[in-house]
N, C-alpha and C positions, 0 to 999 in steps of 0.2 A: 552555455549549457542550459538546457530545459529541462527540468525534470517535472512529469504528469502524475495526478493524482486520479484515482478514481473507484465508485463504491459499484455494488453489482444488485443492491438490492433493489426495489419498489424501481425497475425498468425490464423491458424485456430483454431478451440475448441478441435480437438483430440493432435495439438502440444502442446496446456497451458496445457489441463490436463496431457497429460503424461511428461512435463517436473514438473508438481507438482507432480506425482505420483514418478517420479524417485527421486526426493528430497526426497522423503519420509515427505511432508507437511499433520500434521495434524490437522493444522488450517489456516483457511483465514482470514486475516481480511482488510476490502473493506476500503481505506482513501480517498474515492471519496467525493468532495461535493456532486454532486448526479448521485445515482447509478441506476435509472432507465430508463435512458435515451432510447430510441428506438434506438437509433445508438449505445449502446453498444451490442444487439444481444447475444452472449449467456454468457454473463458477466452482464447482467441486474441485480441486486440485488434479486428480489425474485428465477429466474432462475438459477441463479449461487448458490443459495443457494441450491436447488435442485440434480442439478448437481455435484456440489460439495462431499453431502454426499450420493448419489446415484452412480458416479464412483467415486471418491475416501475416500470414507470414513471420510469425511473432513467437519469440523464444520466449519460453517460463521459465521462471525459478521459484523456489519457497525460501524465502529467509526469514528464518524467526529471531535473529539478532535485531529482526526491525519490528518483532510483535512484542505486545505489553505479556506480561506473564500472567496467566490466566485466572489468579486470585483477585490480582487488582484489577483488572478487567469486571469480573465480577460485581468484587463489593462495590464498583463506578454502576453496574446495569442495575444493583439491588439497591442505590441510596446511602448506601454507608460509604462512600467518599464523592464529594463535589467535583465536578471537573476543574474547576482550579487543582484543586488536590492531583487530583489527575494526571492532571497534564505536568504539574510539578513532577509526580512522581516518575513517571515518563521521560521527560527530561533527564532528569537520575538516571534512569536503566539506561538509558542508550548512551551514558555517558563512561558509564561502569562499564557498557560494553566497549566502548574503545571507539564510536560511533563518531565521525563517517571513517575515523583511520581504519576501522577491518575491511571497508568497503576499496573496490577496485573502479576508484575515480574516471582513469581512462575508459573502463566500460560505458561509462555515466554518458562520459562525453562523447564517444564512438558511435552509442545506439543510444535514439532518444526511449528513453524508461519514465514506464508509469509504474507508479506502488497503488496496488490494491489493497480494497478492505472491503468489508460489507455493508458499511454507513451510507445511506444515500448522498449523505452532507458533508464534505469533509471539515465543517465547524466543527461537531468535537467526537472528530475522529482518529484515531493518533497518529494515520496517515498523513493530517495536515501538520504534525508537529513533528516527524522525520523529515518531511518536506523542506519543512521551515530552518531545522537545523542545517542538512544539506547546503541551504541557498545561502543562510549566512557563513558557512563553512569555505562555501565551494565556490561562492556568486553566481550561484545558478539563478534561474530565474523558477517560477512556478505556477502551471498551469492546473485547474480545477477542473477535470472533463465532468 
C-alpha cells in the first residue's frame, strides 16, 4: 500500500493536478481544519472536489479526524508552540482519535490516496505525521508529491 502526500500552495492548479495524475491518485482526502477558505482558490473544498473528478477521475473527501484542531494549529503559526510540541501534540490527537483504527484500511489499499494540506513542504506539515503514523501502522510506504 502507497499512501501520497501533498500541499496546494506556492504551485499552480495545472502542476497539483498533474503531479496527482502522474501518481496515478485515486482518491483525495482534504485533512484541513477548514477547507473553504477564499485564499485556498482552486483547492477550496467544494472546487477541488469538482476538479478533482472532473480532471482526474479522483473522488474527495473531508476528514477532519485527520486535522489538528484549530487552536493548536494556531498557537504553532503564532510561535507559542514549537513543532516538536507540535507534532507531539498531534501525535496525541490522532491517537485519542482512535487513528488509523476509524479509518477503512481496505479503501487505503483499493485506491491509491493522497492526504492534503496547504504546506508546500510536508516537513512540518501534519500531513507528514498522519502519513508517517499510517506507514508504521499499516506498512505502507509514503510518497511526498
Amino acid at each position: 500500500m502507497e499512501i501520497a502526500t501533498i500541499g496546494f500552495t506556492q504551485t499552480s492548479a495545472e502542476h497539483f493536478f498533474e503531479r496527482l495524475r502522474a501518481a496515478h491518485i485515486a482518491r483525495i482526502i482534504d485533512i484541513r481544519v477548514h477547507n473553504s477558505s477564499q485564499l485556498a482558490g482552486f483547492a477550496k473544498g467544494d472546487d477541488l472536489a469538482y476538479f478533482a473528478r472532473v480532471i482526474g477521475g479522483m473522488a474527495y473527501e473531508h476528514d477532519l479526524r485527520l486535522a489538528p484542531v484549530a487552536d493548536m494549529k494556531t498557537a504553532y503559526r503564532r510561535g507559542g508552540l514549537s513543532w516538536s510540541a507540535f507534532e507531539r501534540a498531534m501525535r496525541d490527537l490522532l491517537h485519542s482519535r482512535g487513528v488509523p483504527g476509524v479509518l477503512d484500511r481496505e479503501r487505503f489499499e483499493r485506491s491509491k490516496t493522497v492526504l492534503l494540506c496547504s504546506e508546500p513542504s510536508a516537513e512540518h506539515c501534519h500531513r507528514r505525521i498522519v502519513a508517517e503514523l499510517l506507514a508504521a501502522e499499516w506498512g505502507a510506504s509514503v510518497q511526498h508529491l
